[in-house]
N, C-alpha and C positions, 0 to 999 in steps of 0.2 A: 505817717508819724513814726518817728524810730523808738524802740523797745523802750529806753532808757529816757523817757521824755524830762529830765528836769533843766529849769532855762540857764541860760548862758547864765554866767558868775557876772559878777559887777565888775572888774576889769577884761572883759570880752566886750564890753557897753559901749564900744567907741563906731561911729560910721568908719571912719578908715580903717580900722583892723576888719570888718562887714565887708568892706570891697576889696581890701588885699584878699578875704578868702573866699572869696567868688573870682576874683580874679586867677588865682591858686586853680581853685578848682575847674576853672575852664582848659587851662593849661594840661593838667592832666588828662581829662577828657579828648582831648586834641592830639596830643603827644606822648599818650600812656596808653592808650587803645588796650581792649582785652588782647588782643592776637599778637602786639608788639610785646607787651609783659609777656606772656606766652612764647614767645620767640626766648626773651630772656631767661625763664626757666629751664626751655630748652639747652640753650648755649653757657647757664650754669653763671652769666655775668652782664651784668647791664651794658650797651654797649657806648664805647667812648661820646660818637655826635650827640648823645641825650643829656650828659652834661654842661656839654657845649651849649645846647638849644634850652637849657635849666639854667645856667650862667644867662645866657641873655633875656629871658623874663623875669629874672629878677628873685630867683627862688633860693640864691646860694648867696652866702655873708648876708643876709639881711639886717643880722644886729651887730653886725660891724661900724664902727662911726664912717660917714662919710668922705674924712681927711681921707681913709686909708683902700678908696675905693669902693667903699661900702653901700647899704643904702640907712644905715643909721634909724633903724628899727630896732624894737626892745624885744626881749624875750616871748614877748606874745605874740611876734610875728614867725620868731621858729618854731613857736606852738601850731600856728596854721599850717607851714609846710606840711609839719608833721601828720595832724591830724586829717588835713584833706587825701595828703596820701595813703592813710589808713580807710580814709571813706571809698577812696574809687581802687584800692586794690593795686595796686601801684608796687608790685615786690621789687626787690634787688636793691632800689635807689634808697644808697645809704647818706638819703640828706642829714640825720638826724646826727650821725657819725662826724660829716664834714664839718655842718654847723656848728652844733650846737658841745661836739666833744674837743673839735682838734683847731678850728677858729678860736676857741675865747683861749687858747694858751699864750698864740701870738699877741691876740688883743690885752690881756691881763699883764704876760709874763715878759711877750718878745719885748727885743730894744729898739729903740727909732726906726733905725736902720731895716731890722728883719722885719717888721711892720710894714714900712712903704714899698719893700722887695715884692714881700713874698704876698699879702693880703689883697692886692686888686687884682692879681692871676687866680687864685682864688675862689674870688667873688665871681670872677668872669666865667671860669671852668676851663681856663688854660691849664689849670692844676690841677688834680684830683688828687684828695690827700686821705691819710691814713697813720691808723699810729700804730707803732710795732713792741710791745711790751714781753705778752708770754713767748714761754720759750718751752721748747719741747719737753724737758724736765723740769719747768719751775710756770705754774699757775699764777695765784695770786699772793706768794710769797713774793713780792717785787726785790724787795730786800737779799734774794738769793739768787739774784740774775747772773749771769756768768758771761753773758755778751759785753765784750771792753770796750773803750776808746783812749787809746793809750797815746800819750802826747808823742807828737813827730812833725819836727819841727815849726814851720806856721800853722800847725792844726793837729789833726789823732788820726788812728791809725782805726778804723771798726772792725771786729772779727766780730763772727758770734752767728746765731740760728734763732728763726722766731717763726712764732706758730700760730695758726688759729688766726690771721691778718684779713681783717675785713679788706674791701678794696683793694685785696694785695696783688692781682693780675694787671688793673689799671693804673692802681695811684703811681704818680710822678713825684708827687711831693709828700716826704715818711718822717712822722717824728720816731724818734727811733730812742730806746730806755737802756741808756748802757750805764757799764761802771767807768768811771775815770781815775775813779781810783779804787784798784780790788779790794784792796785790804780794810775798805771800809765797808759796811751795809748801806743805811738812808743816806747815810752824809758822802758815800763815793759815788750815786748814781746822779747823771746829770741827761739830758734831756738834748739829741744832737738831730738837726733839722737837713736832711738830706733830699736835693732831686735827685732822682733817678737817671735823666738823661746823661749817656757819656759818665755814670762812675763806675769807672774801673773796679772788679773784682764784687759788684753788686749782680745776683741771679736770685730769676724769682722759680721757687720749686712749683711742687705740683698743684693744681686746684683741686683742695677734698673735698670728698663725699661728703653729704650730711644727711641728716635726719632733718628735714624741713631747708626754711628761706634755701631753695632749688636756685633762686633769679641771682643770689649775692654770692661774689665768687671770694674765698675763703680761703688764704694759702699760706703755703710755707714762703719763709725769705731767709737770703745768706749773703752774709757779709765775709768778704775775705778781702783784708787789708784794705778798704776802702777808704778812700781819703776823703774825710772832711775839716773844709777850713776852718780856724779858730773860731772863726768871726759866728760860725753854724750853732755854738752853741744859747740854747733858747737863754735869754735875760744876759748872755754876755758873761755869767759866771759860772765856772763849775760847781758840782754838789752842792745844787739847788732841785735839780730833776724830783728828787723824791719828793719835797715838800711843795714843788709844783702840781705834781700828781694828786697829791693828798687834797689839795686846797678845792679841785674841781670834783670833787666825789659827789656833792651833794646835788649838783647840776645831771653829771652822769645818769645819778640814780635814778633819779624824775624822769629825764626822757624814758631811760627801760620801762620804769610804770608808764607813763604817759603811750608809749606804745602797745602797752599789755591793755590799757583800757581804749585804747581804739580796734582792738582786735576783739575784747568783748563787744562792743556795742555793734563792730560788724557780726561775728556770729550769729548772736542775739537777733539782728534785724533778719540773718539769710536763714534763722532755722524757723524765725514764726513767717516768713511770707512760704516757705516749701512747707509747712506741716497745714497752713490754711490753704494749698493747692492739692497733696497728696491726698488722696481717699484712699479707703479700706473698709471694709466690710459696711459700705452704702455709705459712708459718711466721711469727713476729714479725716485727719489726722489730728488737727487741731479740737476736733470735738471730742477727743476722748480726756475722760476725766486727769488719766495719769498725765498726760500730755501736758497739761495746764497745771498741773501740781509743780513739775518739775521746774516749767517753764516762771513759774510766778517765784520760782524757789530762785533760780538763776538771775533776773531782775531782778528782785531785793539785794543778791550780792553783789550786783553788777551796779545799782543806784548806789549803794554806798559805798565802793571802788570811786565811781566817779566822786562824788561829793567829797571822799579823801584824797583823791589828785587834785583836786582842784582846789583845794586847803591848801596843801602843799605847794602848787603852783603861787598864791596869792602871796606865804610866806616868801617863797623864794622871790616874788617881784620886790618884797621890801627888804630882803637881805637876812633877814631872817629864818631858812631852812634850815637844820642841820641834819648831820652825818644820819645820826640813829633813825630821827622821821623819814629821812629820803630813804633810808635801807628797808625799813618798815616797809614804805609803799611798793619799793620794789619787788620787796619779798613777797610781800597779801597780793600785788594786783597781778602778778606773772603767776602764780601757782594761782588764784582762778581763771588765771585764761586759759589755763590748762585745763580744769575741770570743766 
């Protein structure tokens, strides 16, 4: 029985989200092996054919509608990606990223057109995508970006540097956060949908070190004079980007908690089955008093971590989450995963 025992919520109650995540979970089991993740921590980055072989079970656009190649699943089907993958340890594979961050743009934002383009490569994992926002001098100041896209002729011209790019060794397909028009802040940044293959004056820099997720390869990107077509840009109009951005915050935020409390409930599980195998001086580890102090201390904050994600999830299925509660949860449930 795992640490954290309280039962599924009332919208987890359905037989078919039960078989999507057994079904989930065998896939990993299969195609996630300890030694292959391991391989990936090694090599610093997941490697391409496991997208490929995640596109075809079914694990990537789940909550894409069907028209656009999908499989037309609601946000509680990217809740199981997510959370199986936290169950069986599954590093590098940034579904949560693909999904649930850089899909709903196209689905909400894109226009007919970049929807039936680009959304069933996608889904498939002909694509692998990523979004390229910070920038070597500018964090979360979005509004003080200094990467252009300056009109030239049927389309813009990209210069600029971005840092810190989850997926950025393999993604082929980059939503990319420039200005299109400097002299503005919110209202010049617009949102410009780039492959990678064959564009000229596009190079991917180095893959950094980090402090932790070893498997997810993390890098710099450079644009010099890179052409994209008009048609590239997401919703079809400029200086939109920034309040596209803004509008998915609350979704964002969830996933970050939503992963911080699957990495509590795995700790929590792998430190009480080694503290009830470990002995010392004739007995567990588990039998010493302090042990169980600590541990009963970390389960109560870890039981109502869950019970507030899953608040917050229930909200966000009826549309109701906002900014400040999803920031909340992010903040409380990543700083006890830390602890």
């Amino acid at each position: 029985m795992p640490v954290i025992d309280i039962p599924p919520p009332a919208f987890m109650e359905d037989e078919e989200i039960s078989i999507f995540a057994d079904a989930v979970g065998k896939f990993y089991e299969k195609h996630a092996p300890e030694k292959r993740v391991a391989k990936w921590r090694e090599d610093g980055q997941v490697e391409r054919e496991f997208w490929n072989e995640a596109g075809e079970a079914g694990l990537l656009g789940v909550s894409v509608p069907e028209e656009y190649g999908g499989h037309g699943g609601d946000f509680r089907h990217d809740m199981v990606v997510i959370e199986q993958q936290g169950k069986h340890n599954v590093d590098g594979f940034a579904a949560s990223l693909h999904n649930t961050v850089i899909l709903p743009y196209l689905v909400r934002h894109g226009t007919e057109e970049q929807k039936k383009k680009y959304l069933p490569k996608l889904v498939s994992g002909e694509l692998v995508s990523a979004i390229a926002m910070t920038e070597p001098g500018v964090g979360s100041d979005l509004q003080s970006i200094t990467t252009t896209a300056l009109k030239d002729g049927n389309g813009y011209r990209l210069n600029g540097a971005k840092t810190y790019i989850s997926n950025g060794q393999i993604a082929d397909f980059i939503i990319v956060v420039a200005k299109t028009d400097p002299n503005q802040r919110a209202k010049g940044i617009s949102l410009l949908l780039l492959e990678t293959e064959g564009a000229e004056g596009f190079q991917r820099g180095k893959k950094l070190d980090k402090i932790g997720l070893d498997a997810q390869d993390t890098s710099e990107l450079f644009f010099d004079d890179v052409f994209v077509p008009a048609e590239n840009v997401l919703g079809g109009e400029e200086g939109k980007g920034f309040y596209q951005l803004m509008g998915e915050l609350p979704q964002e935020r969830l996933i970050i908690a939503m992963g911080a409390i699957a990495g509590i409930e795995r700790a929590l599980d792998v430190t009480v089955e080694f503290v009830k195998e470990r002995k010392a001086f004739g007995q567990t580890v588990w039998d010493f008093q302090n042990t169980q102090f600590v541990l009963a201390d970390l389960k109560a904050k870890g039981t109502a971590a869950r019970v507030f994600v899953n608040d917050c999830i229930s909200k966000h299925l009826e549309g109701k989450l906002d900014v400040p509660t999803a920031c909340m949860a992010k903040y409380w449930v990543t700083e006890l995963q830390s602890e």
